[in-house]
C-alpha positions as CSV (number, residue, x, y, z in Angstrom):
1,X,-12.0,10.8,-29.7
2,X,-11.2,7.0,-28.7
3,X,-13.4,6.0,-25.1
4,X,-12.1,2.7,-23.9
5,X,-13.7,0.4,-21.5
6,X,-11.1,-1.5,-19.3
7,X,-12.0,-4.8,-17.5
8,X,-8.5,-4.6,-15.5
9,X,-6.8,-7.7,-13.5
10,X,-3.3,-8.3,-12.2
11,X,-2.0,-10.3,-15.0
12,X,-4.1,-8.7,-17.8
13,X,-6.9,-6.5,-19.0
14,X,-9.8,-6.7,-21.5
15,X,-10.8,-3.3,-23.4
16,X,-13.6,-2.5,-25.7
17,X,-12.4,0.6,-27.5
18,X,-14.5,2.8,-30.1
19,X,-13.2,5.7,-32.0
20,X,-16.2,8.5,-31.9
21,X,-15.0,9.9,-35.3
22,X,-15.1,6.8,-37.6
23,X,-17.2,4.5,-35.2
24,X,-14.4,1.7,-35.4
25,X,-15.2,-0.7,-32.5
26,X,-12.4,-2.8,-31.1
27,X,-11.9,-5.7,-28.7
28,X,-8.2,-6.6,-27.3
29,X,-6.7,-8.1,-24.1
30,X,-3.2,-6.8,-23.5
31,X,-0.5,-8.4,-21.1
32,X,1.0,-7.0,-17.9
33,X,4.0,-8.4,-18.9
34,X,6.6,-6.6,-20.5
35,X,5.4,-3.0,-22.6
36,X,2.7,-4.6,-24.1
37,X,0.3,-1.8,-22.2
38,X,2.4,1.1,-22.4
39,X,3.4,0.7,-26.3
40,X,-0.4,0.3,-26.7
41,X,-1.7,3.5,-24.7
42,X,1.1,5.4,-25.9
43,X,0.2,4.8,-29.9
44,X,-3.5,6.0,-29.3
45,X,-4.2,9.1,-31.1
46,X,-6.1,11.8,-29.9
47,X,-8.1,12.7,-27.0
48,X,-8.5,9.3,-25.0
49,X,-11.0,8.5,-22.3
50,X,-10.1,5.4,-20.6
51,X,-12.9,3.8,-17.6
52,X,-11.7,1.2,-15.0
53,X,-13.7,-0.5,-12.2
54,X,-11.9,0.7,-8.6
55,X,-9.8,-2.1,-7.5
56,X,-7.0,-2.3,-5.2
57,X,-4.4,-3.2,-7.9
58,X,-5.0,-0.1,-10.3
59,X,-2.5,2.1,-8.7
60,X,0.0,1.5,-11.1
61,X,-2.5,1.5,-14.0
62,X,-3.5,5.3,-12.8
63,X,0.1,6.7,-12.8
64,X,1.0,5.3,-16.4
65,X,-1.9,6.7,-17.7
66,X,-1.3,10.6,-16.2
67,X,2.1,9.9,-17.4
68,X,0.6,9.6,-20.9
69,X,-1.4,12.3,-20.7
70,X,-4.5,10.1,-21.1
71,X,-7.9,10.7,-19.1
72,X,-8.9,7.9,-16.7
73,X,-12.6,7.8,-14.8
74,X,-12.2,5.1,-12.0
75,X,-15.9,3.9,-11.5
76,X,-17.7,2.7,-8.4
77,X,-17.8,-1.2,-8.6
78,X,-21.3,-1.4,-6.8
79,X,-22.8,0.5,-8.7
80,X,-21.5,-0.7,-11.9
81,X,-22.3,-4.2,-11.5
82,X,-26.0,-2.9,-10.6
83,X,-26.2,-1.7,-14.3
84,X,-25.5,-5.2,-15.5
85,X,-28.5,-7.4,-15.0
86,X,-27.4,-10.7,-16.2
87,X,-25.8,-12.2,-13.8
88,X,-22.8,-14.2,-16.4
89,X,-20.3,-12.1,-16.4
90,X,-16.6,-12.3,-18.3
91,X,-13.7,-10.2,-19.2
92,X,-15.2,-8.8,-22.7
93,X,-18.7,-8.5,-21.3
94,X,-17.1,-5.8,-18.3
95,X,-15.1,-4.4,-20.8
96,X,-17.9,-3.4,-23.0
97,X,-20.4,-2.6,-20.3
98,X,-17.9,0.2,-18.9
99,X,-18.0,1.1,-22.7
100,X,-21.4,1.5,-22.7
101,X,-21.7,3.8,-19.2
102,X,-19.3,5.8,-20.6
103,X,-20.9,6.5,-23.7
104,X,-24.0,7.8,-21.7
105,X,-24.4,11.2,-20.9
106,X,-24.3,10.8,-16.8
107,X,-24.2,7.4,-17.0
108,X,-20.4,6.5,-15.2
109,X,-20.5,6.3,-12.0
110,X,-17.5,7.8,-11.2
111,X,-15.5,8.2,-7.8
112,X,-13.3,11.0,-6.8
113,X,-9.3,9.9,-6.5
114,X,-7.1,11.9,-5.2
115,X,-4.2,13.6,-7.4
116,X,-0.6,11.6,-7.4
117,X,0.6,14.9,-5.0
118,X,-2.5,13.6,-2.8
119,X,-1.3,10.1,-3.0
120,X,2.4,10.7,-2.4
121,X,1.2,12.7,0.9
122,X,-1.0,10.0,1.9
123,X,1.4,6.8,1.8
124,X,4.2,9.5,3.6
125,X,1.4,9.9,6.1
126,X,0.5,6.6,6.3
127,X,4.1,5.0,6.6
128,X,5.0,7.4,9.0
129,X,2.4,6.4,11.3
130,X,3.2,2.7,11.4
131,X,7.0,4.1,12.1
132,X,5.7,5.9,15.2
133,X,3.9,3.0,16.4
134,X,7.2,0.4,16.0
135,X,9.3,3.6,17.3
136,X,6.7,3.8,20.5
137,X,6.4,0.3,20.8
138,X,10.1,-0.4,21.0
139,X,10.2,2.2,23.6
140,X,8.1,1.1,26.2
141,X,10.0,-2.3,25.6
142,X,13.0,-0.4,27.0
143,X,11.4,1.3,29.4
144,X,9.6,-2.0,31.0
145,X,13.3,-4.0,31.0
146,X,14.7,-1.2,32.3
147,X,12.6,-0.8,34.8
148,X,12.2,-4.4,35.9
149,X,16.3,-4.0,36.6
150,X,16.0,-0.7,38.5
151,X,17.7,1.2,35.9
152,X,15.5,4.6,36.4
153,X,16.0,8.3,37.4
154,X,13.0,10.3,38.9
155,X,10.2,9.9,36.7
156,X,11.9,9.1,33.0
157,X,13.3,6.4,31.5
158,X,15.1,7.8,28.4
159,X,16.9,5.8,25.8
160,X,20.2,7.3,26.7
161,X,20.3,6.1,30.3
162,X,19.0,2.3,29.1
163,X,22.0,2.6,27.1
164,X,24.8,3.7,29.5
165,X,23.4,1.3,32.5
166,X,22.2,-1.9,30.2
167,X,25.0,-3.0,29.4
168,X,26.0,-5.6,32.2
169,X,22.4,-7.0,31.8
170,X,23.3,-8.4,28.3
171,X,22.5,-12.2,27.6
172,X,25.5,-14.2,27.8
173,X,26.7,-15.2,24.5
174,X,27.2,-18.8,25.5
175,X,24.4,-21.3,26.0
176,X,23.0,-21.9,28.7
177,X,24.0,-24.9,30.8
178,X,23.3,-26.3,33.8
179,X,21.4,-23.2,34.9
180,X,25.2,-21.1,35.1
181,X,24.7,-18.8,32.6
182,X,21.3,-17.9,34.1
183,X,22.9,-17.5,37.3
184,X,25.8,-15.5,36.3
185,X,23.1,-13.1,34.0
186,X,21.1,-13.1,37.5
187,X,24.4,-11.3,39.3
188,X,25.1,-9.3,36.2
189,X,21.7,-7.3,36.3
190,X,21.7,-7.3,40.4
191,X,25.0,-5.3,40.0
192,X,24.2,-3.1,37.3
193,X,21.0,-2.0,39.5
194,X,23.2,-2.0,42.7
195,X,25.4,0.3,40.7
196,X,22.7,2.5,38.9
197,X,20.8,2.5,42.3
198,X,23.6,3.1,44.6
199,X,21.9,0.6,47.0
């Protein structure tokens, strides 16, 4: 069984690796760039255990190694920098302190993530909610030029009637000049309301 601890950045990672069978001990840092990760993850043999401190780049990280089959505990960064005590800290040092908590029985302290399905469902969730918002704030938009032009039946202001009674409100495609365009704009939208308002 190989454990690997993973000091993981945006451009590259640190890992101190040891193989439980032979005790083989090994220090690298791979690239982000090009396959340099995935050819190395996907040559490990045998069961792999891999610990990374929870960051908000690991995403990507997370889903090549479920891809690979290979076991990933995502560890609570508070807690692991409580478990070093000197306070110097580099990329190897990390790398083999998350070695170290994971070779203790209990010693990782690890976070729950949710599944890819989970994660999938969330950013659906999430994207769809900041789609409402635009889709609600677009709306009252509408509504309130609408409604500043008298263009409104009863108590609604739907979309289809901004769109059949807007139209000789539109800005004129010239620019303005000498205060004309404005003026002409002005008598547009009067009529439109006249019309829409019957008055």
């Amino acid at each position: 069984m190989k454990i690997l601890g993973c000091d993981l950045h945006a451009r590259q990672q640190t890992i101190a690796m040891v193989d439980t069978e032979t005790g083989e001990f090994t220090e690298k840092t791979l690239s982000h760039e090009g396959n340099e990760v995935r050819e190395f993850y996907a040559a490990l043999e045998g069961p792999v255990v891999v610990g990374i401190e929870a960051t908000g780049a690991m995403q990507w990280f997370l889903e090549l190694l479920e891809e690979l089959g290979i076991v990933c505990r995502v560890g609570h960064p508070a807690k692991i920098r409580a478990a070093e005590t000197r306070k110097q800290k580099h990329d190897r040092r990390d790398a083999r302190l998350m070695l170290d908590l994971l070779m203790r029985k209990d010693g990782f302290p690890e976070i729950w993530m949710p599944s890819s399905e989970q994660r999938d469902l969330r950013t659906l969730l999430r994207d769809r909610h900041q789609w409402v918002k635009i889709r609600t704030r677009v709306q009252n938009t509408l509504q309130a030029m609408a409604l500043n032009h008298a263009l409104r039946r009863g108590r609604v202001c739907g979309l289809q009637v901004d769109r059949r009674h807007c139209k000789p409100c539109l800005w004129p495609a010239t620019p303005v000049k000498g205060g004309t365009n404005c003026c002409a704009y002005t008598r547009n939208c009067s009529s439109g309301s006249r019309n829409w308002t019957g008055k």
